[in-house]
C-alpha positions in Angstrom: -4.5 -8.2 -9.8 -0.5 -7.1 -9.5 -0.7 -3.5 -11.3 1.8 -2.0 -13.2 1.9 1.7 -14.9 4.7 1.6 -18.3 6.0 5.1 -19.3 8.2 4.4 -22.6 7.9 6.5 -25.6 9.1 4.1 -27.7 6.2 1.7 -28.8 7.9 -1.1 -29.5 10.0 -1.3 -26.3 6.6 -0.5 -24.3 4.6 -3.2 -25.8 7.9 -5.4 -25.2 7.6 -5.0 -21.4 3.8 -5.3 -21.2 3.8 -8.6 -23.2 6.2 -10.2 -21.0 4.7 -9.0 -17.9 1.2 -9.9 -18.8 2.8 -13.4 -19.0 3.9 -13.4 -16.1 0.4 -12.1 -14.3 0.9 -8.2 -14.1 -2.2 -6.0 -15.7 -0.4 -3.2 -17.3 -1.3 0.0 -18.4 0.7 2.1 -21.0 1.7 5.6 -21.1 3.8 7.4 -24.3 4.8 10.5 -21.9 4.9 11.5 -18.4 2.1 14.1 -18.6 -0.6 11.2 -19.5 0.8 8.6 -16.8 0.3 11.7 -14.1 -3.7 11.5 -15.6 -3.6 8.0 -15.4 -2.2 7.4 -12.3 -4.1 10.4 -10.7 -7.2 8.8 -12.6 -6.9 5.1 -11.4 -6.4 2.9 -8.8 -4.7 0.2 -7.6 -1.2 1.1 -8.9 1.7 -1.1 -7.4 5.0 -0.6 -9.3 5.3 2.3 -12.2 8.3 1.4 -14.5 10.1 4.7 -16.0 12.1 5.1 -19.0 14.2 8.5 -18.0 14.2 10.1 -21.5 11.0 11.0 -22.3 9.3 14.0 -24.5 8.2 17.0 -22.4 8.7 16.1 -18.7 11.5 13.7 -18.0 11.4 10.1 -16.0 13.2 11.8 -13.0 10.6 14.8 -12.4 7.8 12.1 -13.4 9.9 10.0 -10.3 9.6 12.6 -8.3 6.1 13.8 -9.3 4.9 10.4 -8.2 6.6 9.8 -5.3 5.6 13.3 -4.2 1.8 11.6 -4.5 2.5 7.9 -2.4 5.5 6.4 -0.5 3.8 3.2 -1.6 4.4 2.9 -5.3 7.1 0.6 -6.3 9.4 2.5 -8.9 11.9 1.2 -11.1 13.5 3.5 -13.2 14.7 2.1 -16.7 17.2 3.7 -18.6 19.9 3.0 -21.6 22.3 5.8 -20.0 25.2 4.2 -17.6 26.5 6.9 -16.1 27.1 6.8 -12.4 25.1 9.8 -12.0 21.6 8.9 -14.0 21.1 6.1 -11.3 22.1 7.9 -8.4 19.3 10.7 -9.5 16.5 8.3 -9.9 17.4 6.9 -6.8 17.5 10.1 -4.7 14.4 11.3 -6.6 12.5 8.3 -4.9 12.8 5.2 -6.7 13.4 2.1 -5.7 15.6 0.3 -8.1 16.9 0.8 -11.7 17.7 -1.3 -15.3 19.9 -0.6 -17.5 18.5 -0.9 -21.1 19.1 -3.7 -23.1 17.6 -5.9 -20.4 16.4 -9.9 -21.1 12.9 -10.3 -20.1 14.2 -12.4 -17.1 16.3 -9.8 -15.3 13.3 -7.3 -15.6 10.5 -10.0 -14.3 13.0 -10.8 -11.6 13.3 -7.2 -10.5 9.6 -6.2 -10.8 8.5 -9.7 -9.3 11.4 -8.4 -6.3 10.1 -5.5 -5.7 6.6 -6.2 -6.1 6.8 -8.7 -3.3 8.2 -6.2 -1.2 5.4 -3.6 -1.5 2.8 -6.4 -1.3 4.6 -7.0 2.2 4.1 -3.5 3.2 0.5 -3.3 1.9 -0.2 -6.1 3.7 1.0 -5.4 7.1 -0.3 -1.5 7.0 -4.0 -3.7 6.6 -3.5 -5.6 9.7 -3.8 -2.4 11.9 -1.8 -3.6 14.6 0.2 -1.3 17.1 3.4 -3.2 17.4 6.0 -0.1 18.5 9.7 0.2 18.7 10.5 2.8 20.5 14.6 4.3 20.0 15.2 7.7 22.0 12.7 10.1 19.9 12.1 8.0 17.1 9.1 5.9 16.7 8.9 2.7 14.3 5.0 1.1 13.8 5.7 -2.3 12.5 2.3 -3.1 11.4 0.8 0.6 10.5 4.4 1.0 8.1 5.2 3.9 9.9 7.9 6.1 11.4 7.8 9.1 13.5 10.1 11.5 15.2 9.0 13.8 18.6 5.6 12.7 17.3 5.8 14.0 14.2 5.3 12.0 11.0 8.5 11.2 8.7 7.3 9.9 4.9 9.1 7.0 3.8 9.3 5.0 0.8 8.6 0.9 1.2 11.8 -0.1 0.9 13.2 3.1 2.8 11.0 1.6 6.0 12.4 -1.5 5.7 15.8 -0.5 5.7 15.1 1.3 9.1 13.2 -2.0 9.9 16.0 -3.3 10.0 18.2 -1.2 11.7 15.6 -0.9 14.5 16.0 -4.5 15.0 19.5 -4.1 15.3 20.3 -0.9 17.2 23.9 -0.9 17.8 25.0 -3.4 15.4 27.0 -2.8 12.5 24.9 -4.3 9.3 27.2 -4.6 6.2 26.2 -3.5 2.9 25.7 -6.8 1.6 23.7 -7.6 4.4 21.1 -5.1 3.9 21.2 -5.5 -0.1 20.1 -9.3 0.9 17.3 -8.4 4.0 15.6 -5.6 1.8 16.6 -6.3 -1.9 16.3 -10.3 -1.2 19.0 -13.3 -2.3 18.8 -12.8 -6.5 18.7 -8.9 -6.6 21.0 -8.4 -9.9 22.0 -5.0 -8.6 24.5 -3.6 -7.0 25.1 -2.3 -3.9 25.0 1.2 -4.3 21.8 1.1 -4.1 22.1 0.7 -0.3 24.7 4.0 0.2 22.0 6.1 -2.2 18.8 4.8 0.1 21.6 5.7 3.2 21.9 8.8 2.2 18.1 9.7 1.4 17.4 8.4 4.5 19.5 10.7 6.4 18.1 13.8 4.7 14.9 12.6 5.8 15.8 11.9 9.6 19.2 14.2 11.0 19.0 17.4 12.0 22.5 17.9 9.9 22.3 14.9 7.1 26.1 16.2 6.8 26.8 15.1 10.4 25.1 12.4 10.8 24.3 11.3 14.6 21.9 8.2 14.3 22.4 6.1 10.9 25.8 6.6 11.0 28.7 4.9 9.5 30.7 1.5 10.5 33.8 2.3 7.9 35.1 -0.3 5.9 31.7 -2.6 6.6 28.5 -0.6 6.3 26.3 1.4 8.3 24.5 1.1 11.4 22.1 2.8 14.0 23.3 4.3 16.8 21.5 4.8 20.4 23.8 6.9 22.1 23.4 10.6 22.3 
């Protein structure tokens, strides 16, 4: 069954989201604080999304974000909070999650971003099972399409599940200049209510995690005025 761990303080708003999500077919499990849904999560299995409230008593949502992803790249993370300053969701983002929601939210926009983003790591999950060796290969980077994996000069580089398919996608474009828009619709899919932000925060993540000088970029570099794209030449 589709897993999901809720960290909310509140009661009300955390019995809120689990009713409508066990309606729509997720188990849930409920945490008050960040401290129990580390035990939890270190204590159970099967986890595929972990939704985050960001102000929470004792440790906050983005060191519980961090904590977590610190733990899997395969956990889905949306990070929920009432704030809406710029900043709040660019720091759950580079702290490793996958996509935010600005409280209030209607039941419908949250089931359509969980439901989003669960098919996404279900897709990621699924191919990693197949075990096949399907490589691309670009200069000293290494992309396993079927293992979920990425490598450079052999050595390992951990990526989130939607962090892989961004470079999925530029792998299958090398070269090509892939606007914003685009990539919001390949990885986020057609009725993401985001914005897209979200792609220039997983852009720059990415980068810390692949160039020599993130500052500099010399392989996901950027196509001004469109988007981003990767680049083969030395």
């Amino acid at each position: 069954m589709k897993k999901i761990l809720i960290v909310e303080d509140e009661a009300a708003i955390r019995g809120f989201e689990a009713i409508n999500l066990n309606r729509a077919g997720y188990e849930t499990v409920e945490a008050g604080s960040a401290e129990e849904a580390l035990e939890l999560f270190d204590n159970e299995e099967g986890f595929d999304i972990a939704l985050l409230d960001i102000s929470l008593p004792g440790m906050d949502g983005f060191t519980l974000c961090k904590e977590l992803r610190r733990r899997t790249g395969e956990l889905g993370i949306i990070m929920l909070t009432a704030r809406t300053q710029e900043m709040d969701k660019i720091s759950g983002l580079m702290m490793g999650a996958d996509d935010y929601v600005t409280k209030p939210f209607s039941p419908s926009e949250l089931l359509a971003r969980v439901d989003s983003l669960y098919r996404r790591v279900d897709m990621h999950n699924s191919s990693k099972r197949s075990g096949s060796s399907d490589e691309i290969r670009l200069g000293d980077f290494s992309l396993n399409i079927r293992k979920r994996t990425l490598s450079k000069c052999g050595k390992d580089i951990e990526l989130t599940q939607v962090e892989f398919q961004i470079i999925e996608y530029f792998f299958t474009n090398p070269d090509t200049a892939l606007g914003r828009g685009d990539i919001l619709v390949k990885v986020w899919g057609e009725a993401y209510y985001g914005e897209e932000k979200i792609v220039d925060v997983n852009i720059r993540r990415l980068r810390m995690k692949i160039e020599d000088d993130p500052s500099r970029p010399k392989h996901l570099v950027t196509v001004w005025g469109m988007g981003y794209k990767w680049n083969t030449e030395e």
